[in-house]
MIMI-77083 format. One line per 8 residues: number of its first residue (from 1); their letters; for each residue x, y, z of N, C-alpha, C, O. Coordinates in steps of 0.001 Angstrom, whole numbers, always signed. Each point is the difference from the previous one (the first is absolute). Example, Ala and Ser with C-alpha at 12.3 -4.5 7.8 and 13.67 -1.06 7.14 Angstrom:
# MIMI-77083
1) as) +13190 -5690 +7800 -890 +1190 +0 +900 +1200 +0 +1036 -19 +665 ~ -1386 +1069 -1385 +820 +1190 +60 -770 +1090 +730 +509 +1108 +169
END
This chain:
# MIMI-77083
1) xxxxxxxx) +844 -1181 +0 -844 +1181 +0 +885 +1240 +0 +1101 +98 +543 ~ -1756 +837 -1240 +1031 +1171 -297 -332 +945 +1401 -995 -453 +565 ~ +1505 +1506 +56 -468 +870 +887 -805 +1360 -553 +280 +915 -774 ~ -1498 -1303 +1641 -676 +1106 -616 +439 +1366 +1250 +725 -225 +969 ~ -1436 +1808 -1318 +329 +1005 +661 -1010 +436 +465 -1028 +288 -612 ~ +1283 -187 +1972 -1014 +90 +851 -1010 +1818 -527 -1146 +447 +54 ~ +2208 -102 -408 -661 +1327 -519 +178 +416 -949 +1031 -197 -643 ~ -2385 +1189 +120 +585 -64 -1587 +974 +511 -442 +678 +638 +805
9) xxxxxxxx) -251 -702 -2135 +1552 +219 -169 -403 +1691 -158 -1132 +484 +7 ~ +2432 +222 -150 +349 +1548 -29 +879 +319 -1052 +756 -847 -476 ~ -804 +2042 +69 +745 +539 -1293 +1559 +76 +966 +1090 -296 -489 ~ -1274 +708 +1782 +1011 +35 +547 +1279 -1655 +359 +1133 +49 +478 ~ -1525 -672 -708 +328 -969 +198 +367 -923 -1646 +472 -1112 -236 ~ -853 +1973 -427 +449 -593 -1454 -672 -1387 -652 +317 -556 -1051 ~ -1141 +254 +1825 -1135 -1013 -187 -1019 -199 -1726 -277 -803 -892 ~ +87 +2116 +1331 -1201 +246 -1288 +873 -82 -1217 +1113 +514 +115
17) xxxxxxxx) -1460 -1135 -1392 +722 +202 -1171 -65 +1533 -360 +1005 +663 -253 ~ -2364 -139 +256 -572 +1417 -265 -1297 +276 +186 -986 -733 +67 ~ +1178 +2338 +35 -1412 +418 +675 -971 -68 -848 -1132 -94 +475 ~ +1305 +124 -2070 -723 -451 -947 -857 -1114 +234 -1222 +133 -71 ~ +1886 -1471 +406 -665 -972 +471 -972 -98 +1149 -892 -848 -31 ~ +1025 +1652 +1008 -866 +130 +1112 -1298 +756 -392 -1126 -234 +440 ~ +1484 +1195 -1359 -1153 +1012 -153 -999 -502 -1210 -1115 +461 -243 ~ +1912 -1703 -573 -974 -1098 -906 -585 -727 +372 -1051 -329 -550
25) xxxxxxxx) +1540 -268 +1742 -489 -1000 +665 -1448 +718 +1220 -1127 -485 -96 ~ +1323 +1251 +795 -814 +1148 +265 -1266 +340 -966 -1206 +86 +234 ~ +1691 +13 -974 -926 +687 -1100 -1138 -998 -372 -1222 +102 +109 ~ +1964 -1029 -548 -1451 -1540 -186 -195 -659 +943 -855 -833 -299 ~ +1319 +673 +1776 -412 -10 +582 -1600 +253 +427 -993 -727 +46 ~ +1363 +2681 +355 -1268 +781 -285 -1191 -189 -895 -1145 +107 +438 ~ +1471 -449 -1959 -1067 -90 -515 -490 -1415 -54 -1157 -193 -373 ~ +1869 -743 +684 -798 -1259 -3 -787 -219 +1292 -845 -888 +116
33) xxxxxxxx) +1310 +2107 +1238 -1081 -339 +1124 -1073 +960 -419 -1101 -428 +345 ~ +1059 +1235 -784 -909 +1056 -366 -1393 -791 -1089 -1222 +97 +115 ~ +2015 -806 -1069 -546 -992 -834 -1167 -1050 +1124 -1230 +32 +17 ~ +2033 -762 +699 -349 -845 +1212 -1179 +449 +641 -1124 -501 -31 ~ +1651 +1812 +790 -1190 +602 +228 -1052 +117 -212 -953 -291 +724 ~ +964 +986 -2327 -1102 +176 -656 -962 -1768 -398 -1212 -77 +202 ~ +1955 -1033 -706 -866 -529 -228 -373 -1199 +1242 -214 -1166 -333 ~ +167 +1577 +1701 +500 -363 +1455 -1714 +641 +213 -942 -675 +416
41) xxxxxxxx) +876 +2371 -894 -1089 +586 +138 -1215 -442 -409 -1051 -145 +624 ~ +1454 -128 -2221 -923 -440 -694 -944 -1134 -95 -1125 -39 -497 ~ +2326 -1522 +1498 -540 -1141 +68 -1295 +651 +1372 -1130 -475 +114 ~ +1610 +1447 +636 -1079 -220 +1265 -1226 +984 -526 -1084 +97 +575 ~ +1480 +647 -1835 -1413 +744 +269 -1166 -1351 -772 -1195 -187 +230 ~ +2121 -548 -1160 -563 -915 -838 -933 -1012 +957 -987 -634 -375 ~ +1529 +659 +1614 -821 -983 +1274 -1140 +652 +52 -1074 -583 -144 ~ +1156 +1658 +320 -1410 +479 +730 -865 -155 -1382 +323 -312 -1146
49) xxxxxxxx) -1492 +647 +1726 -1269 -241 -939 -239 +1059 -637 -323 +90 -1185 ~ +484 +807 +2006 -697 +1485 -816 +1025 +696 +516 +410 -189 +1145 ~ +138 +1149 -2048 +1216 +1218 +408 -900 +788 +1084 +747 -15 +978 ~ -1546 +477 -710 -591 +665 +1052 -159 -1067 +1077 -474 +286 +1099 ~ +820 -1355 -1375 +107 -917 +1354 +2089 -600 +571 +618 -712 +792 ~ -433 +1683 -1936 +1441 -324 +674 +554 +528 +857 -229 +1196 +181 ~ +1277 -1980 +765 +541 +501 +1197 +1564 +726 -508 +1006 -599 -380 ~ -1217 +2049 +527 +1097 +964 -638 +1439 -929 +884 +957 -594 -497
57) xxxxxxxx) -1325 +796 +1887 +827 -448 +565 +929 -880 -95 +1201 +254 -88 ~ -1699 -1331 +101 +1 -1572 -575 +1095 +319 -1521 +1168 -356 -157 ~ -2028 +1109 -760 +695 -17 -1268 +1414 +567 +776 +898 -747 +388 ~ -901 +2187 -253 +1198 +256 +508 +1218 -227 +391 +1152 +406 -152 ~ -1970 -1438 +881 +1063 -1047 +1244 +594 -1494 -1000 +933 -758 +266 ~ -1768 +740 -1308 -1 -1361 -726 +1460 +680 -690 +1078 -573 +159 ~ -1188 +1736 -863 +837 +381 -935 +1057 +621 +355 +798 +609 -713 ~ -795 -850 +2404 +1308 +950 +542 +343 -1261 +214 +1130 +12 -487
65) xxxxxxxx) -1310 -1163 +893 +1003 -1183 +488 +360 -470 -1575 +1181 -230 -261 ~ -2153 +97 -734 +611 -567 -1113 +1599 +569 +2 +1004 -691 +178 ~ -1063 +2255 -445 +958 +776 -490 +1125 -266 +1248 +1178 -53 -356 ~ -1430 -88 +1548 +1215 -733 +1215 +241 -988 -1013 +1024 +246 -639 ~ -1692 -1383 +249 +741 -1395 -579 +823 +185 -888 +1177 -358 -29 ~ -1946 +1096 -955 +912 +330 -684 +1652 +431 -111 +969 -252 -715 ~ -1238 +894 +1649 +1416 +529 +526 +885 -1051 +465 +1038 -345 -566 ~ -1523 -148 +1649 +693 -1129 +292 +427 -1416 -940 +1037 -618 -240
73) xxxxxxxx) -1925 +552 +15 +445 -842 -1673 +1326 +721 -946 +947 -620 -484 ~ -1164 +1855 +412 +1034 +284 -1250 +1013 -177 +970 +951 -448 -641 ~ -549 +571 +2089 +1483 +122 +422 +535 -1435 -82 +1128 -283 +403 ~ -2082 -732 -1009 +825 -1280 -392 +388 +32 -1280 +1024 -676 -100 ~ -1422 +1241 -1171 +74 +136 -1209 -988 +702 -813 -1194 -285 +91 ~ +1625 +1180 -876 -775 +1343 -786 +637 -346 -1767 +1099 +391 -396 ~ -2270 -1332 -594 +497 -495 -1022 +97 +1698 -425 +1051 +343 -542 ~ -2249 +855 +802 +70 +920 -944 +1527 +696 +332 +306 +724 -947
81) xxxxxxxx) +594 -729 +1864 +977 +980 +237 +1516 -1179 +587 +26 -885 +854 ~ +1385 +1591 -2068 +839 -736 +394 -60 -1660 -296 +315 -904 +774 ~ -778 +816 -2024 -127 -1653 -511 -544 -790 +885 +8 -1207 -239 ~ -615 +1708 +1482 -288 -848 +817 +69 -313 +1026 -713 -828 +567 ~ +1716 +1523 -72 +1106 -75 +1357 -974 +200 +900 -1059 +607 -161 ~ +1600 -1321 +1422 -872 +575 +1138 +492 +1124 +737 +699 +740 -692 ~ -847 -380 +1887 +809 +1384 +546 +1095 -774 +354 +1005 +467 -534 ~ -676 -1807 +1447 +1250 -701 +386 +670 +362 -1856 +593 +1074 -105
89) xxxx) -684 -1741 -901 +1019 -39 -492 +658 +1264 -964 +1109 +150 -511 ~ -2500 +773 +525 +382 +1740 -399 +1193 +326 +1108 +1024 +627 -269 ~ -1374 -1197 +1612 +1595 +1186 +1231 +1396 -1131 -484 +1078 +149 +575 ~ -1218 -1112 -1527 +1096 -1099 -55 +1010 +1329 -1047 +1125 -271 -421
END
């Protein structure tokens, strides 16, 4: 097993290949939870029966945890940014 770093890596520390890469990886990140979100929203308004019977809340809450998963998902691997890399092998 290789050693992983307990924290994330730093420009200071010479870790990062480049800041280019962080701010790509960042970038689709963002729009694939935003994406998430939205169709996170869409499956719960699709539950309810009648849009005047939907729970705003509920949607809300549905499409704010999607967009958490999301996130957490890409810090294992992001096909749209960096061929793929996950954040471990972007600080390599």
């Amino acid at each position: 097993m290789t050693a992983q770093h307990a924290n994330p890596p730093s420009d200071s520390d010479g870790i990062l290949d480049t800041p280019a890469e962080w701010i790509n990886w960042l970038r689709a990140a963002a729009i694939r939870a935003v994406k998430t979100a939205a169709q996170a929203a869409l499956g719960a308004l699709g539950a309810a029966t009648a849009i005047g019977e939907a729970d705003w809340r509920l949607v809300a809450g549905t499409a704010g945890l999607g967009a958490i998963a999301s996130l957490l998902t890409s810090l294992v691997g992001l096909p749209e940014a960096n061929d793929g890399k996950s954040i471990a092998a972007i600080g390599k």
